[in-house]
N, C-alpha and C positions, 0 to 999 in steps of 0.2 A: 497823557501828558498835557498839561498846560503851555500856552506859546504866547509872552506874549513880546511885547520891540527889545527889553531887554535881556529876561531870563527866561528858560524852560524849567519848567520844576516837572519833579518825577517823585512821588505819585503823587496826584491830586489830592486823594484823601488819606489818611492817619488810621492805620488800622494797627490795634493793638491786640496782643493776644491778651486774654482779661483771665484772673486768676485768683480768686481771691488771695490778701494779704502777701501778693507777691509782686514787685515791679515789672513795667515791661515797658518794652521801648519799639521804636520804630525810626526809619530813616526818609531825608529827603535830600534830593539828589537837585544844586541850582546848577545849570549852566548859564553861561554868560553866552550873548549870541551876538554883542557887538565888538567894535573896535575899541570901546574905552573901557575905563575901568565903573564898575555897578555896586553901590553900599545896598544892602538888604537889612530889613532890621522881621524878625518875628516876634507875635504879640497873639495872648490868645484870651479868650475872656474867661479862665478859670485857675489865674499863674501861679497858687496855690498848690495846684495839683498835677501843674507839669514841670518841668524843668528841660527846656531849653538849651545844648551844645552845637556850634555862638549863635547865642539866638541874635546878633550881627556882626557886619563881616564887610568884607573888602573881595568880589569877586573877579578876579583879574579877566583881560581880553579873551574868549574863546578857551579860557575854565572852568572846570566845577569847583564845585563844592559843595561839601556834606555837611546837613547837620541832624543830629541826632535829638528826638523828642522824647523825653524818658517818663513816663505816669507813675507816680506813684501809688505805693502798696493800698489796697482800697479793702474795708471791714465789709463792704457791703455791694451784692451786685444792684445796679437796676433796673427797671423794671423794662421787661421783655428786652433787657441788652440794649437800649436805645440810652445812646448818649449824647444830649445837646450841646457840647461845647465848639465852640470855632475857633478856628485859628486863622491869623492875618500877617500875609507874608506881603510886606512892601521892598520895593526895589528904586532907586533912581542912581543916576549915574551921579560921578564921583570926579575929583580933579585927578589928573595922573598922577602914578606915586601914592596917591592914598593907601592908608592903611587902618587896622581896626581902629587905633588909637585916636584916629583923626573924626569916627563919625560923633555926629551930637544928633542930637535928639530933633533940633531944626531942620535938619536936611530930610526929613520926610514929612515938612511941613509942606503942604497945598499953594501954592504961590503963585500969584498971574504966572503965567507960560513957565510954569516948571511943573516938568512930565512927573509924576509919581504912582508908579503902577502897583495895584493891588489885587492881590489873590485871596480867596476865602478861600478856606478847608477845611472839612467836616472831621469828626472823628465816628469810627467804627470801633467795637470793639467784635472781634471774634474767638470762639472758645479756646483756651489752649490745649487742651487735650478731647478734640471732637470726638465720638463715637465710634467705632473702628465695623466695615460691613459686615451684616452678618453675611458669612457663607452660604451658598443654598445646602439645601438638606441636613443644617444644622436644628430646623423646628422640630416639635414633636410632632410623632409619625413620620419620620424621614424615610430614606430606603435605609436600611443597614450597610450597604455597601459604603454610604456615607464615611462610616467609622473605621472603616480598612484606609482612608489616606491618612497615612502619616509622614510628618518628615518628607514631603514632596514622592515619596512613592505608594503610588496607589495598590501597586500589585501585594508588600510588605505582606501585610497581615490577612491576607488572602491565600497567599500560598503556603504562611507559617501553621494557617488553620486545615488546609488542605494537607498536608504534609502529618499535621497532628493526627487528623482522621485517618489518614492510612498506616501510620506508625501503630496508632493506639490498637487497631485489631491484631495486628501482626504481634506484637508481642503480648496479648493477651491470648493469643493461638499457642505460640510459644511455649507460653504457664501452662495453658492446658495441657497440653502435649506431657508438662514434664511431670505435672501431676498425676494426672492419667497411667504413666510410665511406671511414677513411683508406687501408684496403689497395686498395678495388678502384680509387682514384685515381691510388693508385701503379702498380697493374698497369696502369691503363690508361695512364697514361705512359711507364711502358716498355716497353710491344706501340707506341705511336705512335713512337716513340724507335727501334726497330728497324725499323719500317714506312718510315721516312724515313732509316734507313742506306740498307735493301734500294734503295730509288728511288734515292737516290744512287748506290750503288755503280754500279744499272743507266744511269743516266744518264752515270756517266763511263767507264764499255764503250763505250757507242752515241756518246758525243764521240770515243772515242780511235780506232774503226773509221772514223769519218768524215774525223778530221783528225788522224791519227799525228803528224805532222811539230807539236803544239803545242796549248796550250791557249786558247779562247776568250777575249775579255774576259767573254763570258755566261755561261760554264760556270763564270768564278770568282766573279762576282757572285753567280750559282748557290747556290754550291757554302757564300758567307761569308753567306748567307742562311739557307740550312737548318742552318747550323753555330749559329746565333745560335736560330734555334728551338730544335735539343736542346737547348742550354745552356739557354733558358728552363725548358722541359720537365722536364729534370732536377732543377734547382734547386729547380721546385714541389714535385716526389714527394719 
């Protein structure tokens, strides 16, 4: 803060956030620190490319007052961000009752024993969208643990992976199990299934030694019995 017999100004310097082809502004904050009343007038040496809200004023006894410094939109940054322009805030006191209308351009003229205070201010500009930190263990070759935070919980995707790991055998045990089940069912269908051709076949050798000339009513009865087994048999495997 600047101090000096009539106003405090806050902040000393004009920092702009810079942007290309986009405006940007910034604030200064005058207090008045006497009993009377204090004309301010601002004045900068580039007025082209700023714009001023009141760049003069009427600051009553032990008030502020804002004024707003607005930059306009610029095609081009320069070089290393260093910006030469200065601004010139003068102050001197005022008849009571004044008001804006009232200042002229003389009253911060230099005058034997007339006080006219003067402040320089620099301008800065600084980036508008700085850089954001990088995180640690966001570089290459991090720990992998790195990438388990998310959404502020670290545990997440640690335990969703730990969780996966132990699911994934489990029901792959499961499958086996049911496969495993299903094969020796079918093998065992098909060794019964051939067990009951072999009987068969020998059954109708030992009919047809006994009785060439023809076949049984019992050996067909037999025969459309065991035939209705495999058919079950198979159907199941």
């Amino acid at each position: 803060m600047s101090s000096g017999d009539l106003l405090n100004i806050q902040p000393t310097e004009l920092k702009f956030p810079f942007e290309l082809k986009k405006q940007s502004s910034c604030s200064l904050q005058l207090t008045n620190k006497t009993n009377e009343y204090v004309a301010f007038k601002v004045k900068t040496t580039n007025p082209k490319k700023y714009c001023v809200r009141p760049n003069t004023g009427i600051v009553l006894p032990g008030a502020t007052c804002d004024v707003t410094v607005t930059m306009q939109a610029q095609k081009e940054a320069p070089q290393d961000m260093q910006c030469k322009d200065k601004f010139l805030l003068q102050s001197v006191t005022a008849p009571d009752g004044a008001t804006g209308k009232d200042i002229a351009p003389e009253m911060f003229n230099k005058e034997s024993g007339k006080v006219v205070e003067e402040f320089k201010l620099r301008v800065i500009y600084i980036p508008a969208n700085p850089p954001s930190p990088v995180p640690e263990g966001s570089e290459e070759g991090s720990s992998p643990r790195a990438s388990g935070v998310e959404n502020g919980n670290p545990g997440t995707s640690l335990f969703d992976a730990v969780s996966r790991s132990l699911e994934e055998p489990k029901e792959k045990s499961e499958a086996w199990s049911m496969v495993s089940k299903l094969t020796e069912e079918k093998n065992s269908a098909v060794q019964q299934n051939q067990k009951l051709r072999q009987e068969l076949e020998l059954m109708r050798k030992e009919i047809s030694k006994n009785r060439p000339g023809g076949v049984s009513f019992l050996f067909v009865v037999v025969v459309g019995l065991l035939g209705l087994l495999v058919g079950f048999l198979v159907k199941k495997s």
